[in-house]
C-alpha atoms as a printed R data frame, in Angstrom:
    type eleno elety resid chain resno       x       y       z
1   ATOM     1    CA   UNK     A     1   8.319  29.502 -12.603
2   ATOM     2    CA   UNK     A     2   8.372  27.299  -9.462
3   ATOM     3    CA   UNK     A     3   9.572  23.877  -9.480
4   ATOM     4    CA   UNK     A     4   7.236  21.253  -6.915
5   ATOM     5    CA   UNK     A     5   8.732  17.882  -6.357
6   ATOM     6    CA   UNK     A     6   6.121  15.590  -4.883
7   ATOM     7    CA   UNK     A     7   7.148  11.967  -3.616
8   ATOM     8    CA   UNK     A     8   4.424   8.640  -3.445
9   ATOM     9    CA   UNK     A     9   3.220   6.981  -0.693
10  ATOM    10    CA   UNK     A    10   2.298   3.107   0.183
11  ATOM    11    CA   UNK     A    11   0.297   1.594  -3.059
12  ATOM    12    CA   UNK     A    12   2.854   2.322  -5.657
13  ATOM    13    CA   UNK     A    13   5.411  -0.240  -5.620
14  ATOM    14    CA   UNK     A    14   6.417  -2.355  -8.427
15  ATOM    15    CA   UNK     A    15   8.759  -5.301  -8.660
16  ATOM    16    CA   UNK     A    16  12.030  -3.871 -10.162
17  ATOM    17    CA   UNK     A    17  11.638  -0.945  -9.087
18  ATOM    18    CA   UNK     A    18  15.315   0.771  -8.321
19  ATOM    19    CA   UNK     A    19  17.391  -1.405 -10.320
20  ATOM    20    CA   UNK     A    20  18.236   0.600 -13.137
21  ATOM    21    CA   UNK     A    21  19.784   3.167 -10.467
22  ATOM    22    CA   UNK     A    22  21.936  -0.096  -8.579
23  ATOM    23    CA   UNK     A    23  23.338  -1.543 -11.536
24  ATOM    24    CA   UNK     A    24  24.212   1.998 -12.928
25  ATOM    25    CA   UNK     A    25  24.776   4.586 -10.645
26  ATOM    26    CA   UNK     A    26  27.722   3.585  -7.974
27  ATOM    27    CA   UNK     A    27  26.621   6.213  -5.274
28  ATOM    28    CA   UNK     A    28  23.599   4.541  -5.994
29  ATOM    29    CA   UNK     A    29  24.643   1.526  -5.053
30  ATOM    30    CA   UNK     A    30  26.513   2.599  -2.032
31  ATOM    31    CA   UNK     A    31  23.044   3.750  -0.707
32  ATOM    32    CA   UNK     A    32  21.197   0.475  -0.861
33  ATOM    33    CA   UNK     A    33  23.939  -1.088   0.100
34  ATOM    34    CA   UNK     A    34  24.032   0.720   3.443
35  ATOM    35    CA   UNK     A    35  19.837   0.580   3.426
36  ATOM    36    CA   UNK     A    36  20.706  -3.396   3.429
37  ATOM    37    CA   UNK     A    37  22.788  -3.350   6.546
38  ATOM    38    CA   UNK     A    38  20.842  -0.787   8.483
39  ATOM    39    CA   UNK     A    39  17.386  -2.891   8.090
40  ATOM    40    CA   UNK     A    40  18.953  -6.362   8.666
41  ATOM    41    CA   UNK     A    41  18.217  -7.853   5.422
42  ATOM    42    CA   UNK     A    42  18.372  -7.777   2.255
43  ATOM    43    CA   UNK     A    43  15.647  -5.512   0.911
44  ATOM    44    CA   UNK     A    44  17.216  -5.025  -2.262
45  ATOM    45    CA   UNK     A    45  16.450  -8.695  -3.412
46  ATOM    46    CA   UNK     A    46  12.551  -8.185  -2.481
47  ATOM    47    CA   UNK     A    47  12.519  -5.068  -4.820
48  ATOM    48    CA   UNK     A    48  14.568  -6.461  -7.611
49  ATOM    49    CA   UNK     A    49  13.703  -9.792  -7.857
50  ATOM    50    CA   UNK     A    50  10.799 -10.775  -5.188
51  ATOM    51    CA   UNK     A    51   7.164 -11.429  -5.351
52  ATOM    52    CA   UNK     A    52   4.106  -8.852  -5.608
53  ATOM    53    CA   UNK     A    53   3.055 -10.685  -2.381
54  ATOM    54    CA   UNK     A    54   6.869 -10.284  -0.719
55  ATOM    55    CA   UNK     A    55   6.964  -6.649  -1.990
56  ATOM    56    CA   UNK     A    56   3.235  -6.081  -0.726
57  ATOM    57    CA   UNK     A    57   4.361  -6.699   3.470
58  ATOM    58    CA   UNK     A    58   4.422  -3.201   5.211
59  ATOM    59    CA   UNK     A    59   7.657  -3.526   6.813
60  ATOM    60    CA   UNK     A    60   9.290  -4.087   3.047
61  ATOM    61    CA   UNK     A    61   6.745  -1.504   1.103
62  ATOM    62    CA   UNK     A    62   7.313   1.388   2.963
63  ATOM    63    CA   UNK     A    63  10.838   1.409   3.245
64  ATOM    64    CA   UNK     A    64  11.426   0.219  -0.664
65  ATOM    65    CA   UNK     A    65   9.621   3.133  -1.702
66  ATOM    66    CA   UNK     A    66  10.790   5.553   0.466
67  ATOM    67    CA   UNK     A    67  14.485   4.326  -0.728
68  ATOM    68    CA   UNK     A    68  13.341   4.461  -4.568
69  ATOM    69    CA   UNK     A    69  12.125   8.166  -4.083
70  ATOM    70    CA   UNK     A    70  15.008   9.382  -2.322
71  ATOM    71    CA   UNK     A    71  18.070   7.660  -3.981
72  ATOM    72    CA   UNK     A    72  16.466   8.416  -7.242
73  ATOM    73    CA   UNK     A    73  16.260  12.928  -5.992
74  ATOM    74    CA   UNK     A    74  19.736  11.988  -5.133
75  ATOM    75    CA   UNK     A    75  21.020  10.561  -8.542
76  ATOM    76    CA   UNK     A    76  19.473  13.839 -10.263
77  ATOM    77    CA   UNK     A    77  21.697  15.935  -8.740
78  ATOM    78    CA   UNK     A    78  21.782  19.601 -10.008
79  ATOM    79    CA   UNK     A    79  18.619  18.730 -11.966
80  ATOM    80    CA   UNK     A    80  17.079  18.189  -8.217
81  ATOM    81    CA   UNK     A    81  16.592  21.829  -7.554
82  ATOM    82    CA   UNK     A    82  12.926  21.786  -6.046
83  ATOM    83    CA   UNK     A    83  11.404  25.745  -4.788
84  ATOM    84    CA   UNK     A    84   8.841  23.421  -3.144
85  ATOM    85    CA   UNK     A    85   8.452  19.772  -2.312
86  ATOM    86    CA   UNK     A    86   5.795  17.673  -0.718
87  ATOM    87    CA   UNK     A    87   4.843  13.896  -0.008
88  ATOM    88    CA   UNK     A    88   2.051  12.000  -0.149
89  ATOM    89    CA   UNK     A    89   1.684   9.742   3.318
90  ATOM    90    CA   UNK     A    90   4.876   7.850   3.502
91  ATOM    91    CA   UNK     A    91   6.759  10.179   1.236
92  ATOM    92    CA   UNK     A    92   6.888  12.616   3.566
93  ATOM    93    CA   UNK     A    93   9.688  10.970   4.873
94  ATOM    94    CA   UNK     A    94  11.067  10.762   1.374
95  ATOM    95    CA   UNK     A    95  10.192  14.785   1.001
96  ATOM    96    CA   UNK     A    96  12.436  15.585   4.101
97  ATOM    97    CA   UNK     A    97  15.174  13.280   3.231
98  ATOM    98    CA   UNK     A    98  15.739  14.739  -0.196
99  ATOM    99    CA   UNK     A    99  15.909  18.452   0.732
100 ATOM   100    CA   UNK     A   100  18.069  17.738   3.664
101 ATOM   101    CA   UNK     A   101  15.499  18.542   6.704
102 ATOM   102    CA   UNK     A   102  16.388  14.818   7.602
103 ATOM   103    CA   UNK     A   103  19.748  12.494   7.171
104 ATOM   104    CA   UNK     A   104  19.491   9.272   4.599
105 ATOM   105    CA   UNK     A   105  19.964   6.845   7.578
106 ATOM   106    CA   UNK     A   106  17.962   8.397  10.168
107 ATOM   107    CA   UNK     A   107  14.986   8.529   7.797
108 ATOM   108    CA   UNK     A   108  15.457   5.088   6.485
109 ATOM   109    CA   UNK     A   109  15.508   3.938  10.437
110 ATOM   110    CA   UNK     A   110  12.105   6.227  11.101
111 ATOM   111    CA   UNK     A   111  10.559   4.721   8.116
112 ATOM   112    CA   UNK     A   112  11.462   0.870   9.528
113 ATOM   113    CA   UNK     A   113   9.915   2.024  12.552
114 ATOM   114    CA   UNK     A   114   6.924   4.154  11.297
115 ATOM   115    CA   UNK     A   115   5.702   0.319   8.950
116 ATOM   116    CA   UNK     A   116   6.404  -1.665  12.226
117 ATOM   117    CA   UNK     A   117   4.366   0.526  14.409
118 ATOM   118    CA   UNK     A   118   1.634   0.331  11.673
119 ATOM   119    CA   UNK     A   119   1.738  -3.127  11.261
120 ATOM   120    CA   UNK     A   120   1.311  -4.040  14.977
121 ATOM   121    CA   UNK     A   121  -1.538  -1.144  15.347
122 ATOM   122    CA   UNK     A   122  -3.316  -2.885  12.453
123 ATOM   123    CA   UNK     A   123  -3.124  -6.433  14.282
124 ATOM   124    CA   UNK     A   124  -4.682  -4.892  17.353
125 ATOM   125    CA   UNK     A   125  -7.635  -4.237  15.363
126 ATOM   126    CA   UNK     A   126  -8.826  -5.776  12.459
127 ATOM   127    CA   UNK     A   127  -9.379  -2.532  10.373
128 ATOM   128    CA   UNK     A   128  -9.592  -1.245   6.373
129 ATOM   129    CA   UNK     A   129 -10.137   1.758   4.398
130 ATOM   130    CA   UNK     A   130 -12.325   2.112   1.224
131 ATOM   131    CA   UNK     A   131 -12.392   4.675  -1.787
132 ATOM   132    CA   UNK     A   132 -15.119   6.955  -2.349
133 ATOM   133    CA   UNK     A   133 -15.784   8.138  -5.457
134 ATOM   134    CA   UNK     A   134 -17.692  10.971  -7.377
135 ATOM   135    CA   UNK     A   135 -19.059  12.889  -3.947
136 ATOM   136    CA   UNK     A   136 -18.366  15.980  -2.197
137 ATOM   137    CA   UNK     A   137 -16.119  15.958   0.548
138 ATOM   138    CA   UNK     A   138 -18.293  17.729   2.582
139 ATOM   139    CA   UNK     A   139 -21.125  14.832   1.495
140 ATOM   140    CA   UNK     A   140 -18.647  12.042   2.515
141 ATOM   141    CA   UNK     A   141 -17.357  13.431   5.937
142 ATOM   142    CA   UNK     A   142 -21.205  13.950   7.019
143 ATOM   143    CA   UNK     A   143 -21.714  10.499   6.856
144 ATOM   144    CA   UNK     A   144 -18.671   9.255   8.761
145 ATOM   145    CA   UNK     A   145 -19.463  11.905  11.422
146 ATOM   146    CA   UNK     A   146 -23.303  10.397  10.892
147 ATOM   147    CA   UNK     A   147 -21.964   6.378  11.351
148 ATOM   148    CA   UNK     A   148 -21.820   4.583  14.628
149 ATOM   149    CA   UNK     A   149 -18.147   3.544  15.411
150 ATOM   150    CA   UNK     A   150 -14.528   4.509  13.939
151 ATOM   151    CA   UNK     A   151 -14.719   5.704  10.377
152 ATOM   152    CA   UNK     A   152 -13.160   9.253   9.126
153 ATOM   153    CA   UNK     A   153 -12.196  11.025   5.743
154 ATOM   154    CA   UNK     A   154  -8.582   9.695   5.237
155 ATOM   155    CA   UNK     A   155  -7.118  10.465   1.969
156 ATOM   156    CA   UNK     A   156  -8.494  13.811   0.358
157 ATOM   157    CA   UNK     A   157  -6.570  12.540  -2.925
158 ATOM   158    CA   UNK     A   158  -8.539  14.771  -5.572
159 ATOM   159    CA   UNK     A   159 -12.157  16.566  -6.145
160 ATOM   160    CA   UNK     A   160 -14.140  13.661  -5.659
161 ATOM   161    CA   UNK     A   161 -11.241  10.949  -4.732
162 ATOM   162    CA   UNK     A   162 -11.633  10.678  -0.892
163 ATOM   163    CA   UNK     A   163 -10.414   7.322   0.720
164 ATOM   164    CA   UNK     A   164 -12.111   6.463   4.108
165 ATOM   165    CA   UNK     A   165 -10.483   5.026   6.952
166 ATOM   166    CA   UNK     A   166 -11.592   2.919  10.022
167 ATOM   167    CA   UNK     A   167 -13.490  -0.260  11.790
168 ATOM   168    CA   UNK     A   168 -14.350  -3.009   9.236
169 ATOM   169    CA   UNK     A   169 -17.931  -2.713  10.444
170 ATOM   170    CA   UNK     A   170 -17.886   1.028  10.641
171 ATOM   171    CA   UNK     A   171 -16.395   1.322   7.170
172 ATOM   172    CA   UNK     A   172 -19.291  -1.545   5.436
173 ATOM   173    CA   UNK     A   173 -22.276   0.829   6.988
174 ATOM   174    CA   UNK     A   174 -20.520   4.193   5.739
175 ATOM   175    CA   UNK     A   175 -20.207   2.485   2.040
176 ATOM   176    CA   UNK     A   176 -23.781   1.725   2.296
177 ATOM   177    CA   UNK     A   177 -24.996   5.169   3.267
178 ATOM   178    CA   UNK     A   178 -22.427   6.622   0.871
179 ATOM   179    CA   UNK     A   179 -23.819   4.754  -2.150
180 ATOM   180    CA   UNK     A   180 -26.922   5.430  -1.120
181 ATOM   181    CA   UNK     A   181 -26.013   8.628  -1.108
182 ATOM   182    CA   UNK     A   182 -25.048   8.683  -5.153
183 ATOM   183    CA   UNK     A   183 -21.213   7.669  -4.575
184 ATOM   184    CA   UNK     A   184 -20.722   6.613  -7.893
185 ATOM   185    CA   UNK     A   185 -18.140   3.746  -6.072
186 ATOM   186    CA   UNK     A   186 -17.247   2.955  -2.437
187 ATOM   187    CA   UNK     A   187 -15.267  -0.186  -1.917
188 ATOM   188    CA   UNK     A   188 -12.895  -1.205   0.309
189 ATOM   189    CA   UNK     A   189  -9.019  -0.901  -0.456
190 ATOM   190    CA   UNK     A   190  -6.642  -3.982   0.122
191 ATOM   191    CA   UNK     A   191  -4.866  -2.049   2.533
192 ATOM   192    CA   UNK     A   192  -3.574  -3.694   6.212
193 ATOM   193    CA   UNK     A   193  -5.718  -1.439   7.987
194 ATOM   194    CA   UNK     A   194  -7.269   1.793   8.793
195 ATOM   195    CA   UNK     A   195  -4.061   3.875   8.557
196 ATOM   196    CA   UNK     A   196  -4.619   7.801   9.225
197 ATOM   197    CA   UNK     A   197  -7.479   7.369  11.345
198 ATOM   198    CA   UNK     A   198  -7.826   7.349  15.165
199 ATOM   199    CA   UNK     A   199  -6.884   3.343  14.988
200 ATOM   200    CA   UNK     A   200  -3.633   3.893  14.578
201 ATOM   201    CA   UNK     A   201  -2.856   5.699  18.007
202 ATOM   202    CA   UNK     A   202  -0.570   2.878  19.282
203 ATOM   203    CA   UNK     A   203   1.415   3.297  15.883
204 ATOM   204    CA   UNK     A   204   1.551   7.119  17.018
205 ATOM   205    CA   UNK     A   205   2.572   6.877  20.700
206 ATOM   206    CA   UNK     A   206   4.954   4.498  19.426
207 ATOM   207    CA   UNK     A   207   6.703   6.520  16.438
208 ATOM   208    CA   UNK     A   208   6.519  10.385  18.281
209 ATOM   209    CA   UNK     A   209   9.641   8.984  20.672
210 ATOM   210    CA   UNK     A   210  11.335   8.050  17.520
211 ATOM   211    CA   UNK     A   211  10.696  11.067  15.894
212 ATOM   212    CA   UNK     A   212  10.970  13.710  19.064
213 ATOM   213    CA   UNK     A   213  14.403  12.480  19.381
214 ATOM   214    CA   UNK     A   214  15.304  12.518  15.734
215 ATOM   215    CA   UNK     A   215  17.615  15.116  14.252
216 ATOM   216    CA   UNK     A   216  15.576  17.270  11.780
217 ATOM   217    CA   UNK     A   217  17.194  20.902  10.019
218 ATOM   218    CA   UNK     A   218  15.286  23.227   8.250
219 ATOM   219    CA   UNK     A   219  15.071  21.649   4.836
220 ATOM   220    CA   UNK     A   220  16.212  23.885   1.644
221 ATOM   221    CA   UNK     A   221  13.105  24.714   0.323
222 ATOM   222    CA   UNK     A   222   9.189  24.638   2.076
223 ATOM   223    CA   UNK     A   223   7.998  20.975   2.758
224 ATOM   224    CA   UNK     A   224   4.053  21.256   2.090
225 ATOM   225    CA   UNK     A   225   3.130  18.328   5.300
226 ATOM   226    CA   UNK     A   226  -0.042  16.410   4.746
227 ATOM   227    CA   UNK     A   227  -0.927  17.498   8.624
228 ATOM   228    CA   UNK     A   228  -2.457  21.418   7.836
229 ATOM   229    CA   UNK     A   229  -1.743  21.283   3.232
230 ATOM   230    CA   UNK     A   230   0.822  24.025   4.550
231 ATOM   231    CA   UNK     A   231   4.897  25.015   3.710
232 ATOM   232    CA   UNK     A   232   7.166  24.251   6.684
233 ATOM   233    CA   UNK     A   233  10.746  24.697   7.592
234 ATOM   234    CA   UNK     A   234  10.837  25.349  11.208
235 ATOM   235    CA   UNK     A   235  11.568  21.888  12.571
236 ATOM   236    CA   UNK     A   236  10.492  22.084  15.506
237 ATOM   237    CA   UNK     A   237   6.570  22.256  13.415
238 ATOM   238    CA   UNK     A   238   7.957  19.482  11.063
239 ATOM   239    CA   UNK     A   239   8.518  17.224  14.268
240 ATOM   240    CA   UNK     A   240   4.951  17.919  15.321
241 ATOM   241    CA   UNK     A   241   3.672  17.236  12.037
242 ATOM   242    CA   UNK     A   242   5.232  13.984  11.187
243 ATOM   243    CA   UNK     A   243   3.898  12.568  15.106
244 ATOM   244    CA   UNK     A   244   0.223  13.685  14.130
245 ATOM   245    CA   UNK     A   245   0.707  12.548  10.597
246 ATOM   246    CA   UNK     A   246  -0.208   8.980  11.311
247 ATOM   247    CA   UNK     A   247  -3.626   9.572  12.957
248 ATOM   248    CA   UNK     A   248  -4.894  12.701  10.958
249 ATOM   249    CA   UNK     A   249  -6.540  12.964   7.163
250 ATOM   250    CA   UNK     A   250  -4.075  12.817   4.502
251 ATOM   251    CA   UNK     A   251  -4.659  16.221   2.461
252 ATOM   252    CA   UNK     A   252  -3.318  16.009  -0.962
253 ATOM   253    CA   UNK     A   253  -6.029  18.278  -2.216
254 ATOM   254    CA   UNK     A   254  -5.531  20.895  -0.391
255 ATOM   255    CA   UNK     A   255  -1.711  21.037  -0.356
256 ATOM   256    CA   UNK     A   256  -1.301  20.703  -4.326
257 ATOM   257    CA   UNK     A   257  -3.495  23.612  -4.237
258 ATOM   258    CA   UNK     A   258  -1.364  25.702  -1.956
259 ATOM   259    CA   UNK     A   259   1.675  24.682  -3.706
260 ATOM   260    CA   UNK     A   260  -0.022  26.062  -7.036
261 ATOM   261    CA   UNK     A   261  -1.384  29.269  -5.405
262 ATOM   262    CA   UNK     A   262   2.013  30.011  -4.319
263 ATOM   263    CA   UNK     A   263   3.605  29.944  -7.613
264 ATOM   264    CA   UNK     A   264   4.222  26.077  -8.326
265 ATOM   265    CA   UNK     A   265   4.162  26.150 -12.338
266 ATOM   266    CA   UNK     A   266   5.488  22.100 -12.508
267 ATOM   267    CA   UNK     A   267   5.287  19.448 -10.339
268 ATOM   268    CA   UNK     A   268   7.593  16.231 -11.075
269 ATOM   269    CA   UNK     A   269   6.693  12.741  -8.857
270 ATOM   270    CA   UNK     A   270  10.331  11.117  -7.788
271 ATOM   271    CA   UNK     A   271   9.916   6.999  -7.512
272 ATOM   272    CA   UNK     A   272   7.585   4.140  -8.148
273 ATOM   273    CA   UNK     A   273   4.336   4.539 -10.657
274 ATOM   274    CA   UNK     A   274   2.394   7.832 -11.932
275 ATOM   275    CA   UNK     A   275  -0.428   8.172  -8.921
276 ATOM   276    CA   UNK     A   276   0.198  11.451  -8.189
277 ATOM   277    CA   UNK     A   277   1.391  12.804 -11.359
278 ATOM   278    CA   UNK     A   278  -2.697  11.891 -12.269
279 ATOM   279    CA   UNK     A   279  -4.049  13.044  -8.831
280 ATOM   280    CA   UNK     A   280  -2.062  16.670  -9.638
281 ATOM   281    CA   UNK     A   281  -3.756  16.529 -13.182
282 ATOM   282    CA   UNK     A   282  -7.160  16.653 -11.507
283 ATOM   283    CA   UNK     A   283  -6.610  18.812  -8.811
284 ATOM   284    CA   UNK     A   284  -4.535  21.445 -10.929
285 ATOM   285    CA   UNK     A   285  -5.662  20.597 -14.828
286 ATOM   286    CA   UNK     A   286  -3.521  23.680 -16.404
287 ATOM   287    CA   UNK     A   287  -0.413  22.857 -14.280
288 ATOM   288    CA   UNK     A   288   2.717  20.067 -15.886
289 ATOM   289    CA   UNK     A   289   2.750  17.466 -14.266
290 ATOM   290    CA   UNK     A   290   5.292  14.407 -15.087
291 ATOM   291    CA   UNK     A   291   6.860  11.650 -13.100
292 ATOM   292    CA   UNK     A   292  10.643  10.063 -12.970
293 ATOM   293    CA   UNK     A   293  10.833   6.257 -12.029
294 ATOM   294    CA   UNK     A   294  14.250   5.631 -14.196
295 ATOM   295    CA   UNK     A   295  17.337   7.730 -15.159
């Protein structure tokens, strides 16, 4: 009986989201607090109080939900007791943070700097990423591998979930083909740009001195890293895979599978919405699967 504790990436953010933990929890508190002074404003307001459109800016998404997931795995306590942990995206940060591989303020800082980088990568080039459903992988990557220009398999989210990443252009002709190809959907995300694809390099080169000189332990139980859908605690391989993370495939699929084939029985989602409480109901239909926004 192996408990999995899996944390949400960019996409799952709702206004309000947090505020039962500030108003009731005082270490809570404390912690956004602190998350206020180390970004320079007042991100606590956006989350609480601000505008889908506020709460939608990269710079404020990423770190609201990566302070959500983790304050929330903090105010558990005992009942936080993970065998095996993993993120999707973005909460890998949030995965590290909460089994100690990585301090609260260092990973608040790498996140600040990880939805900068990404937001200046994506103004370089005008990029997107579109969601393709109801086709086999193998199906979807032959035809980015088959289109002229920047377009890859980004997100393997579930069996026949994949999210493509890349150009505009490159991404319109790849939905064609795709469709074309019996997708039963392929249509581009409102997303900032093509994020875990080759287009974000700059936001790479920028992060990995961020993250080389960051402090990161072993974390107390294997952290399943979107990089290679496999369980780390050497941090030396952590560090590696959080630099590569931003330019290579995201592979949910793969890792909830690994997680289950090495015992996981339950997997519970820590902060904002259900996404991958329903992606782990498709990958691993006979598993639990539940999901913890509130105490």
């Amino acid at each position: 009986m192996k408990k999995a504790f899996v944390f949400p990436g960019q996409g799952a953010q709702y206004v309000g989201m947090g505020k039962d933990l500030y108003d009731n929890i005082p270490e809570a508190k404390a912690m956004f607090e602190q998350a206020n002074e180390i970004l320079g404003f007042r991100i606590t307001d956006v989350m609480f109080a601000g505008t889908d459109e506020e709460l939608k800016q990269t710079k404020v998404t990423q770190p609201a939900i990566f302070l959500h997931s983790v304050i929330l795995a903090r105010s558990l306590g005992a009942a936080f007791a993970p065998d095996m942990a993993a993120g999707h995206s973005l909460g890998e940060f949030s995965a590290l943070v909460a089994t100690g591989a990585l301090g609260f303020e260092e990973g608040l800082r790498l996140v600040s700097k990880r939805a900068m980088a990404m937001q200046r990568a994506c103004e370089l080039n005008p990029s997107t990423m579109a969601a393709v459903l109801a086709l086999p992988d193998e199906t979807v990557e032959r035809i980015c591998a088959e289109t002229e220009g920047v377009v890859v398999a980004a997100n393997y989210n579930c069996p026949g979930q994949l999210v493509i990443s890349g150009s505009m252009e490159s991404v319109e002709k790849a939905c064609e083909a795709l469709k074309a190809a019996g997708a039963k959907r392929a249509v581009k995300l409102a997303v900032g740009g093509a994020f875990h694809s080759p287009l974000m390099e700059p936001a790479r080169e920028e992060l990995s001195r961020a993250i080389e000189e960051a402090v990161i332990a072993a974390p107390s139980c294997p952290v399943y890293q979107n990089v290679d859908a496999l369980p780390h605690t050497d941090p030396a391989e952590i560090k590696a895979n959080l630099i590569a993370q931003l330019t290579a495939p995201v592979r949910w699929t793969q890792s909830v599978r690994n997680m289950v084939a090495d015992g996981a029985t339950s997997f519970t989602e820590l902060g904002p919405g259900k996404v991958l409480q329903g992606l782990v109901g498709k990958i691993a239909p006979g598993v639990e699967a539940t999901s913890i926004q509130a105490l």
